[in-house]
Structures are given as structure tokens and as C-alpha cells.
N, C-alpha and C positions, 0 to 999 in steps of 0.2 A: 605207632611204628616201633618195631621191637629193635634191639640191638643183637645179630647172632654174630658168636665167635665160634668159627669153624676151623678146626685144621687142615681138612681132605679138602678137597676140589669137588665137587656133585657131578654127579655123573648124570646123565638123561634118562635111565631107567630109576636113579634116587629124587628126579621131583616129578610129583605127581602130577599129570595131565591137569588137572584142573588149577594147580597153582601156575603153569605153565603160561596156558589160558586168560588166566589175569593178569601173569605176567605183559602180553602180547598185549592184552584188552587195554590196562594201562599205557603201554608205549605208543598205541594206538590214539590216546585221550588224549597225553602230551602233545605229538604229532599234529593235530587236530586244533587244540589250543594256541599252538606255537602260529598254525595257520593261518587262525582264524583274528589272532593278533596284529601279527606280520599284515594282513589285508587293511585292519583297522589301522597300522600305522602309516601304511602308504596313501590309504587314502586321508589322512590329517596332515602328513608332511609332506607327503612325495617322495620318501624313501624307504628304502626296503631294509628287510632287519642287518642284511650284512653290511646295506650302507650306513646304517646308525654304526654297526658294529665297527667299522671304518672310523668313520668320523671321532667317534668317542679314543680310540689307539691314539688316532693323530694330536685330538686334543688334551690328552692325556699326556703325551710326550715334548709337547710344544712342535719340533720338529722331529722326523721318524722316518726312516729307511723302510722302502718298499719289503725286505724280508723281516723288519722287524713286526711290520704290522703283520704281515700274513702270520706269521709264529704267534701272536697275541690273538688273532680273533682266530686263528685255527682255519686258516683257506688258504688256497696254495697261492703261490706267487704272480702265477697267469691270471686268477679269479679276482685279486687284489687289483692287478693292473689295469682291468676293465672296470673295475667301481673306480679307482682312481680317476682312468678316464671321463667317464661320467660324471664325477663331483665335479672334477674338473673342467668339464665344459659348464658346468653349472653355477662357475665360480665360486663353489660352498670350499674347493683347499687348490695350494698352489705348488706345484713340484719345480725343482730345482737342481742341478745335478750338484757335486759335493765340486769344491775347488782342489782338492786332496785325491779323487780318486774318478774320475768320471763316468765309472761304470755305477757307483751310486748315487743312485736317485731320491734325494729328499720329499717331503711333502710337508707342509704348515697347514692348518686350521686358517680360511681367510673371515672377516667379519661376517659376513655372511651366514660362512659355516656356522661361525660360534653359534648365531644366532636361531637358523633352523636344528641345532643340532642341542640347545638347549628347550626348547617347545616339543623337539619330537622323544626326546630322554625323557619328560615330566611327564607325558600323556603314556609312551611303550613301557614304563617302570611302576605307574602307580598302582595299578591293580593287585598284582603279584606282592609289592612292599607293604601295603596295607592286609594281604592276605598274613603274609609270613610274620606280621607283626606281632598277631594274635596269637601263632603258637610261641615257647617256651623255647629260649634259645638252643639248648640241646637238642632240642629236635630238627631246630631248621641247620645245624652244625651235622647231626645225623642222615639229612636229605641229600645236604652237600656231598657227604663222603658215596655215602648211594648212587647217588645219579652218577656220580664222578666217576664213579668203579664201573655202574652200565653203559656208562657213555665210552670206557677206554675197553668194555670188552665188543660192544658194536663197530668201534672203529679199531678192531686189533688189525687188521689187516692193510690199513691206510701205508703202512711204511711199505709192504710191499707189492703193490696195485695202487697208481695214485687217478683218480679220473682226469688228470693231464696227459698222463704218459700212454694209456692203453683206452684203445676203442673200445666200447660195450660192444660184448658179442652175445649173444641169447642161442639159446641149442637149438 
């Protein structure tokens, strides 16, 4: 993987169809991968990747505000509140409003959680750690910055269209 340092912005007549192509081909493989994982982890835990991704915030924080976690795994607040739900019937976290403000809603990691949410982290993380092992840190530091920058120019648009606020309409 090369490192380019551009100053201009590309315009869609400067990349050529065929890198385009691979572009798309790859976002495609990831997509696919992400899948095809997300499937192998529900069916080993019973949870789906946003509810690992859940779980891991809360236990990360000890205790955590329902907007904090949405801002940390990146899903809006509504989409938060219905995994909460979920774990929460499931007794894996326990929510609590704040004695300070009662519009905020805590959430803890119960034994439970820790428990399913340490088996389903070792099994969703290892493949990928053992891959990225292999290469050379600058490259996996180079991946980072890449995906990071494709993934903020796919979601440029999230601030303003959020799939909370507005109905999918199709022409």
C-alpha cells in the first residue's frame, strides 16, 4: 500500500474507471467480510456487532450515558436505546437514571455482560489481530488513516439526513 500526498481534490473524470472499479470491488469485500463475521458472531454469542459494540463502550466506561455511547460506537441515540433494550432484557447491562438530572440515563456492564461480552470480543477480534500482526506497523497505522478518511467521506452526509429523522424515499 503506497502513501499518496496530494494537494487538489480528484475529481471523477482524474480516476480512472478501472481504479474506480476496485475501489467499489473492495468496499464490496469489506462489506461482505464484515457480514459474514457479524453472522459467525451471533451465532457463537447471541450478539450482533453493534451489540458487542455496545457492550464494549459500557464496559469500557464502567458506567456511561446513553449519548455517550451512541457518540463512541457511532449510532444514533434511538438505535442505542433499542440494544440497550435488548441487553437489558437480557440481563447482560443495567440502566439507571442519574440522581442529578433525570433526563440521564446511565447503564453499567452486569456480571453477566462481562461475561458474554469477554467470549464474544476473543472469538469477533481474533482473526483480524492475528492478520494485522503480520504486517509492519506502518502499514496497519497507514490502513487506519485510509479507511478513516473512506469511511468519513461515505458518511459525509450523516450530519445532514440522519436515518432517524427522515423516511427512505426511492424515486
Amino acid at each position: 500500500m503506497k502513501e499518496i500526498h496530494e494537494s487538489k481534490p480528484a475529481s471523477t473524470d482524474s480516476v480512472p474507471p478501472d481504479q474506480m472499479l476496485s475501489l467499489l470491488k473492495s468496499i464490496r469485500r469489506i462489506v461482505r467480510a464484515n457480514d459474514l463475521s457479524s453472522r459467525a458472531l451471533q451465532k457463537s454469542s447471541g450478539l450482533t456487532a453493534p451489540q458487542l459494540a455496545v457492550l464494549a463502550a459500557v464496559a469500557g466506561s464502567g458506567e456511561i450515558s446513553t449519548s455517550r455511547i451512541a457518540a463512541e460506537v457511532d449510532l444514533s441515540a434511538a438505535t442505542v436505546v433499542t440494544i440497550l433494550d435488548n441487553l437489558e432484557r437480557r440481563e447482560l447491562v443495567s440502566r439507571y437514571r442519574s440522581t442529578e438530572d433525570r433526563r440521564i440515563v446511565f447503564t453499567r456492564l452486569t456480571q453477566s455482560g462481562s461475561v458474554v461480552l469477554g467470549r464474544a470480543q476473543a472469538s469477533f477480534n481474533e482473526t483480524l489481530s492475528k492478520e494485522l500482526l503480520k504486517l509492519p506497523a506502518s502499514r496497519v497505522r497507514l490502513m487506519i488513516e485510509n479507511l478513516a478518511a473512506l469511511a468519513d467521506l461515505l458518511n459525509a452526509h450523516d450530519d445532514e439526513v440522519s436515518d432517524d429523522d427522515q423516511p427512505l424515499t426511492r424515486p
